[in-house]
C-alpha positions in Angstrom: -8.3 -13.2 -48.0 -6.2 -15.9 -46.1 -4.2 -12.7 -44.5 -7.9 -11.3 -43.4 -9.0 -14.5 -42.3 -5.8 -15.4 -39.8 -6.2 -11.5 -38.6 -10.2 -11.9 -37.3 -8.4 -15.6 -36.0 -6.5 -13.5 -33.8 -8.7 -11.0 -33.1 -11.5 -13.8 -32.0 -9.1 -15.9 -29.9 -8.0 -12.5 -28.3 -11.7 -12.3 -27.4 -12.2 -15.3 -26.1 -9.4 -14.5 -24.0 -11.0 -11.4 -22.2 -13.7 -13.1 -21.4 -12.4 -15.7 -19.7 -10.2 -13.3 -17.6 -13.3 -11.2 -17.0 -14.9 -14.0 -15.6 -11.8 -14.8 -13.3 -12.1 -10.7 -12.3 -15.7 -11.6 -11.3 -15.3 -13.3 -8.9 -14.7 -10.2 -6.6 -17.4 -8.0 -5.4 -15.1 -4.0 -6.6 -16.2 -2.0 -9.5 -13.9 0.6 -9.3 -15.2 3.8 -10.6 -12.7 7.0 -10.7 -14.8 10.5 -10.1 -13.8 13.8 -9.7 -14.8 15.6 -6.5 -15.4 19.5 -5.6 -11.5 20.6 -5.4 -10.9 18.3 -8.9 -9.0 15.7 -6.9 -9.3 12.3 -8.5 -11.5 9.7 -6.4 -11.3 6.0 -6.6 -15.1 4.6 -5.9 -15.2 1.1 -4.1 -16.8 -1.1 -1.7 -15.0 -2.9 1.7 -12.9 0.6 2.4 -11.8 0.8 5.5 -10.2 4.6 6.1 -7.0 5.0 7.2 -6.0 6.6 10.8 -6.8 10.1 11.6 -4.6 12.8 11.9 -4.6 15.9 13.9 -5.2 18.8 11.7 -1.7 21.0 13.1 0.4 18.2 12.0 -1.1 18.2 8.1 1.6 20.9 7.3 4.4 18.4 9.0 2.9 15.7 6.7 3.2 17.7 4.0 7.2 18.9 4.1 7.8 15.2 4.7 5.7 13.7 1.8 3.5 11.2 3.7 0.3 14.1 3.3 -1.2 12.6 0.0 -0.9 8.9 0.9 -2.4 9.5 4.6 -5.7 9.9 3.1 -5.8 6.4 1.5 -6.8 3.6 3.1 -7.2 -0.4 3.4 -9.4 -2.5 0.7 -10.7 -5.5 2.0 -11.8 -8.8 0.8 -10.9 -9.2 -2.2 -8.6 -12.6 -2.4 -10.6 -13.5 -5.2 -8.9 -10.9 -7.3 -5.8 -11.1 -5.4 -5.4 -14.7 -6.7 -6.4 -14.1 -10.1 -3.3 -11.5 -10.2 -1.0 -14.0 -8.5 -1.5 -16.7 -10.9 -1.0 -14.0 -13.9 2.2 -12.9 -12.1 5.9 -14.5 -13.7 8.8 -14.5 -11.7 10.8 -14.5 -14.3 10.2 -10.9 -15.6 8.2 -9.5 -12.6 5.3 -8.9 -14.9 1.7 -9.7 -14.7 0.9 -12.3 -17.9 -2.7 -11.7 -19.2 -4.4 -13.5 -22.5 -4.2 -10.1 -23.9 -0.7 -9.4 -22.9 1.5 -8.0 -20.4 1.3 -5.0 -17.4 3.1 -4.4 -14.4 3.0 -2.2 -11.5 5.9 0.5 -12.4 7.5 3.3 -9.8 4.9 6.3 -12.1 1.9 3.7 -10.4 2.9 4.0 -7.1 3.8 7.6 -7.7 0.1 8.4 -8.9 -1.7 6.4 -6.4 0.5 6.9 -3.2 2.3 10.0 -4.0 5.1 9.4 -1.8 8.9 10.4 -2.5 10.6 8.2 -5.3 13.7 9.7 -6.3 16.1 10.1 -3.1 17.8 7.7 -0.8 17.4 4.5 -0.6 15.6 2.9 2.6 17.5 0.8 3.9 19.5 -0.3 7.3 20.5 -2.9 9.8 17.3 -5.5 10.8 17.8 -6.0 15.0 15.9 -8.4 16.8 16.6 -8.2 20.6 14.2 -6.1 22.9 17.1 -4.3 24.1 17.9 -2.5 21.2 13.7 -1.8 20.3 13.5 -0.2 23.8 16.4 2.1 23.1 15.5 3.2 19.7 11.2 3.6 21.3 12.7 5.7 24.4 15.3 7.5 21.7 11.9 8.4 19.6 9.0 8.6 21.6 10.0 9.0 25.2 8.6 5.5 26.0 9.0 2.1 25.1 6.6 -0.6 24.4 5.8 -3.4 27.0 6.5 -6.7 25.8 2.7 -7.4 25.2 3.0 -5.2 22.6 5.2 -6.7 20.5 5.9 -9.6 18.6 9.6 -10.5 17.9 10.8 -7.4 15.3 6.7 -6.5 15.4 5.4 -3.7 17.4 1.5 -3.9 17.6 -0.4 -1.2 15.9 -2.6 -0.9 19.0 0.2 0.9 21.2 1.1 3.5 18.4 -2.0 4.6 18.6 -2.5 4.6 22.2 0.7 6.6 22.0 -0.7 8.6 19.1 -4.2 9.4 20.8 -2.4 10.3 24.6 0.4 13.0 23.0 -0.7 16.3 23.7 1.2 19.0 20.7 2.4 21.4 22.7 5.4 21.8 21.5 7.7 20.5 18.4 8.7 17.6 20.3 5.5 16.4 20.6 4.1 17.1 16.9 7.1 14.8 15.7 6.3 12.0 17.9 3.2 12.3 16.7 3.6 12.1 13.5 6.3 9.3 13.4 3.7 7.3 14.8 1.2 8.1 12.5 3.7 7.0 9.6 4.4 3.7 11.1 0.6 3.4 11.4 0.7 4.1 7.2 3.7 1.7 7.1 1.7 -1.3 9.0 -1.9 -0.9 7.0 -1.5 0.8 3.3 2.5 0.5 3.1 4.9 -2.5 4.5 1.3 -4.1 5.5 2.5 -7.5 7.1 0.0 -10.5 6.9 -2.0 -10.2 10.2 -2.7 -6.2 9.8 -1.9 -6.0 13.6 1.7 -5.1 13.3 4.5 -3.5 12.0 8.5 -3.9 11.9 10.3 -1.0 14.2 13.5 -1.2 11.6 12.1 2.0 9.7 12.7 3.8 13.0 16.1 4.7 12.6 15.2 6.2 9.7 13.2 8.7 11.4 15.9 9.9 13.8 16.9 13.3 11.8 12.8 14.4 11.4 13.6 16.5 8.4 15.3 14.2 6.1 12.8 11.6 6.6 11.5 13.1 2.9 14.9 12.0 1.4 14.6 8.7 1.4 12.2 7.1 -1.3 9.6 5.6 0.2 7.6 4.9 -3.0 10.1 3.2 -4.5 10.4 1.0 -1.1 6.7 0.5 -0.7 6.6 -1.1 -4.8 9.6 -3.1 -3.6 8.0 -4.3 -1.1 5.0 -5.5 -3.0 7.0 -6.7 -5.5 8.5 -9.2 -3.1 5.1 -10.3 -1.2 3.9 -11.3 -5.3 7.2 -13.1 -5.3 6.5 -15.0 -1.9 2.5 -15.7 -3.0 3.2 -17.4 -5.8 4.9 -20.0 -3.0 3.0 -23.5 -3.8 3.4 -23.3 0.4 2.0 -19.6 1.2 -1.4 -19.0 1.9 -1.5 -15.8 2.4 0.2 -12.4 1.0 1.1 -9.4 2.5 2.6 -6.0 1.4 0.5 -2.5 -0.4 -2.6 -4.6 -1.3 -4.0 -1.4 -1.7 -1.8 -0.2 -4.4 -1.9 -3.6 -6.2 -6.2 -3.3 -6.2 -5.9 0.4 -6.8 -3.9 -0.5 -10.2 -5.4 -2.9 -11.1 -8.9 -1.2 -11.0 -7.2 2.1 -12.7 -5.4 0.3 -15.6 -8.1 -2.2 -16.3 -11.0 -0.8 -14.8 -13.0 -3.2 -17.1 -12.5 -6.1 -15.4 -14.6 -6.1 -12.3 -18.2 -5.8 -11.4 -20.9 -3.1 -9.9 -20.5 -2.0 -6.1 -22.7 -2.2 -4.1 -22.3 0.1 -0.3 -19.1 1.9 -2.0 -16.9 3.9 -0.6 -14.7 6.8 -2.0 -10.9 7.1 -1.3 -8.5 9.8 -3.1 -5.6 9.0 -5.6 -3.9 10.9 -7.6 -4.0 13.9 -5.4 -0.4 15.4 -6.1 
């Protein structure tokens, strides 16, 4: 009887503690509901989406052989700090794990796999960080033929705004052209759903290099970069000093709602975005 007693203890105090964490969840304004459309892709229903760029249809088979297809058709969640905070606050530094009343979850490299679907297992990304204008206008005129003006860019940040002025003036007529193109829809995925920095408006041009030999851009693991990279921005928000976070917001909300999709409340003007599309 005392053995029984403790366990319905437990099993009320772990109660207790999912409500008050579903009240915390409540705060934000996202029931996340996951459907299945027509073609059985797996759809992720929510409100504040804002979709991510277009894309010429003759470049989706480019997009494809270079993995960056799946996660071109997911997009930016907005306003949702509320939840954002209550993550932050759950999040240790020293285990990299989120710490809930109920027990413990983290975003692992099968998450981002699922949601994004970008490579995970190749080479690592990673390379020399410049900062002088000199060497962004040679690697720009190495890759698209043009550099930015200098009101484009802040520092290591190139504006999204002139990749796609670029994006929306290249005419594919050639192979040239279609890889231009599409590197500058990547660094559009890089500076909204991806490496997202805190403004929105920019992104870094060190991933450029990268992008040099077009068909071994697929080798590097992006996925595994894009986690780090989130990884790092929950590191830096949990600053008594920062006030805001940057990184795959996306990813962290798209979790979240996936793994503990009991947690937040009813939409109200949803949206739809695909996940899990691989």
């Amino acid at each position: 009887m005392a053995t029984n007693g403790a366990a319905n203890g437990a099993r009320s105090e772990k109660l207790r503690g999912f409500k008050s964490m579903s009240r915390v969840w409540n705060l934000g304004n996202v029931l996340p509901r996951l459907l299945l459309d027509s073609r059985g892709s797996r759809m992720l229903q929510c409100d504040h989406y804002m979709p991510s760029d277009p894309y010429n249809p003759i470049v989706e088979g480019h997009l494809r052989d270079i993995g960056f297809y799946h996660v071109s058709h997911i997009g930016v969640v907005q306003y949702q700090s509320a939840l954002v905070n209550a993550l932050i606050e759950r999040w240790r530094l020293e285990t990299h794990i989120f710490h809930f009343s109920i027990g413990e979850c983290a975003v692992t490299l099968e998450d981002a796999a699922i949601i994004l679907g970008l490579p995970m297992n190749d080479l690592p990304v990673t390379g020399p960080t410049l900062s002088s204008y000199e060497a962004l206008e040679a690697e720009c005129l190495n890759q698209f033929g043009v550099a930015p003006r200098k009101a484009d860019f802040r520092g290591s940040f190139i504006k999204l705004t002139w990749f796609r002025g670029l994006k929306d003036r290249l005419v594919l007529a050639d192979d040239i052209h279609i890889q231009r193109y599409v590197k500058c829809h990547i660094m559009l995925l890089f500076g909204t759903v991806m490496f997202r920095d805190k403004s929105g408006a920019t992104v870094h041009w060190k991933f450029l290099p990268l992008f040099c030999n077009f068909t071994k851009i697929i080798q590097f693991s992006w996925g595994s970069a894009c986690l780090s990279h989130l990884y790092r921005a929950l590191y830096r928000a949990t600053r008594v000093d920062c006030k805001e976070i940057d990184g795959a917001l996306t990813l962290l909300l798209t979790w979240a709602w996936n793994r503990l999709p009991f947690l937040a409340p009813i939409p109200g003007n949803s949206r739809l975005f695909p996940i899990t599309n691989r």
